[in-house]
Wavefront OBJ file of the C-alpha trace (Angstrom):
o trace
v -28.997 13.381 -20.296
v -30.213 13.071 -16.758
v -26.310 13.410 -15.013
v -24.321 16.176 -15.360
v -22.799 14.983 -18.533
v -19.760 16.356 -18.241
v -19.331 14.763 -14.459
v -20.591 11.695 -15.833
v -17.903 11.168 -19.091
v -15.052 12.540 -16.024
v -15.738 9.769 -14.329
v -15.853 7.376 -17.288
v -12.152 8.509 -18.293
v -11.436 8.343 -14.711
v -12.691 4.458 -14.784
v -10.633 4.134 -17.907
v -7.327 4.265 -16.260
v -7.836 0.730 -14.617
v -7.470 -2.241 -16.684
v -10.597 -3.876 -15.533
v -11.048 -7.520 -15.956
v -14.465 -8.142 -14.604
v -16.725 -8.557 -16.635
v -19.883 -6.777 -15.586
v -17.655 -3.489 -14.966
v -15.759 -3.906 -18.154
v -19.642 -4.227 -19.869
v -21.120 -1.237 -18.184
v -17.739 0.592 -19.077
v -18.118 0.082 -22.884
v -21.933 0.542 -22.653
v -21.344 3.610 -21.060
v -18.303 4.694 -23.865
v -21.099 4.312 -26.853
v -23.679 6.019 -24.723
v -22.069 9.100 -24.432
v -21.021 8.890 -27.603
v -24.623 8.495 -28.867
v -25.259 11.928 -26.638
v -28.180 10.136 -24.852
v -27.988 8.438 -21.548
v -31.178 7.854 -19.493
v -31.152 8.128 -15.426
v -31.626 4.406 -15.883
v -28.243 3.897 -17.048
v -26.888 5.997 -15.147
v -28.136 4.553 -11.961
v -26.885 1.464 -13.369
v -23.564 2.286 -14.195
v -23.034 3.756 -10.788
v -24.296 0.455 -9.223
v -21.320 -1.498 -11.281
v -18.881 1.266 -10.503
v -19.569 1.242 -7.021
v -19.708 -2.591 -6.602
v -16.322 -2.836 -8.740
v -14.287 -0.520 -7.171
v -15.554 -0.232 -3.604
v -14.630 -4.475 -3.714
v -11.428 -3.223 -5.389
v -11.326 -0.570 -1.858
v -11.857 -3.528 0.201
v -8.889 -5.366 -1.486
v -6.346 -2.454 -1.191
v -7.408 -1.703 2.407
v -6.703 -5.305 3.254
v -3.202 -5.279 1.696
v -2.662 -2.247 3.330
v -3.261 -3.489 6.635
v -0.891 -6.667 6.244
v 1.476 -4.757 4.602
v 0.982 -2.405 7.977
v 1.519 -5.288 10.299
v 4.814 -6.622 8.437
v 6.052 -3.284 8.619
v 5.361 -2.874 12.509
v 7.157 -6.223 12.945
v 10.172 -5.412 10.705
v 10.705 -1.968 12.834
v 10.734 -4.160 15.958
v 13.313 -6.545 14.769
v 15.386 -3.010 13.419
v 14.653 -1.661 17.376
v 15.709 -4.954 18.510
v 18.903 -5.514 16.232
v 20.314 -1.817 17.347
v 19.990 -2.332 21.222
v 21.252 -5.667 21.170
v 24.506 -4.067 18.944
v 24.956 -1.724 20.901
v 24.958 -4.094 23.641
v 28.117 -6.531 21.774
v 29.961 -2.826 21.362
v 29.863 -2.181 25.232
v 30.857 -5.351 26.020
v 34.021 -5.096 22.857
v 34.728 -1.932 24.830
v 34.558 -3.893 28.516
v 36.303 -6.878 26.822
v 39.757 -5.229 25.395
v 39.983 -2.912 28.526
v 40.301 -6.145 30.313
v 42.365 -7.241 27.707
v 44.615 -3.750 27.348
v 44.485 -3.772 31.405
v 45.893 -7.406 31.291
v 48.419 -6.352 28.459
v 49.812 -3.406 30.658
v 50.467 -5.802 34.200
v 52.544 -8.260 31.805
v 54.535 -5.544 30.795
v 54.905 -4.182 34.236
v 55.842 -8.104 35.267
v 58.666 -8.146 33.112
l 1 2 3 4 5 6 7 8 9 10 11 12 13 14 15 16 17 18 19 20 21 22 23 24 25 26 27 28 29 30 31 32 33 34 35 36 37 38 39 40 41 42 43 44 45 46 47 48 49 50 51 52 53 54 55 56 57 58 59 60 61 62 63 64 65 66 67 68 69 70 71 72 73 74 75 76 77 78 79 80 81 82 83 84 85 86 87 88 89 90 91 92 93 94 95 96 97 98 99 100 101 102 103 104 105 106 107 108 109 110 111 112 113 114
């Protein structure tokens, strides 16, 4: 076996822990599986395997990184609005505070007036 074998069924295991749908990975997956099991994989396959692994999950990269970055930008946006929200409460509550002095204030000259 060309590849360090034991690298080589790692990463197979490793590749195992997605549930892969596609069907050119899922192929090269279960090629790969009686392969080893065999005990003889050429560099051929190996190269080949590596080309579906890469294409697979580097598309798969692409995908996550994308969802990351929108998830990113909702995230940004949501801490604004939270920013936002707490200055513009804290804003009503010193103007509650200004509103029933006025109102306390107002309270104490009727009592004086009577």
């Amino acid at each position: 076996m060309p590849a360090d074998a034991t690298a080589l069924r790692a990463l197979v295991f490793l590749a195992d822990e997605f549930h892969i749908t596609q069907r050119r990975m899922k192929t090269a997956q279960q090629r790969m599986h009686e392969l080893l099991d065999r005990g003889g994989v050429s560099e051929e396959e190996v190269q080949r395997y590596l080309s579906a692994i890469n294409d697979y999950f580097r598309s798969f990269e692409r995908e996550i990184r994308a969802h990351l970055n929108s998830l990113d930008g909702r995230l940004a946006k949501a801490y604004q609005v939270q920013f936002n929200l707490t200055a513009e409460r804290a804003v009503a509550v010193k103007r509650m505070e200004a509103t029933q002095a006025v109102i306390a204030a107002a309270g104490r000259v009727g009592d004086e007036a009577r």
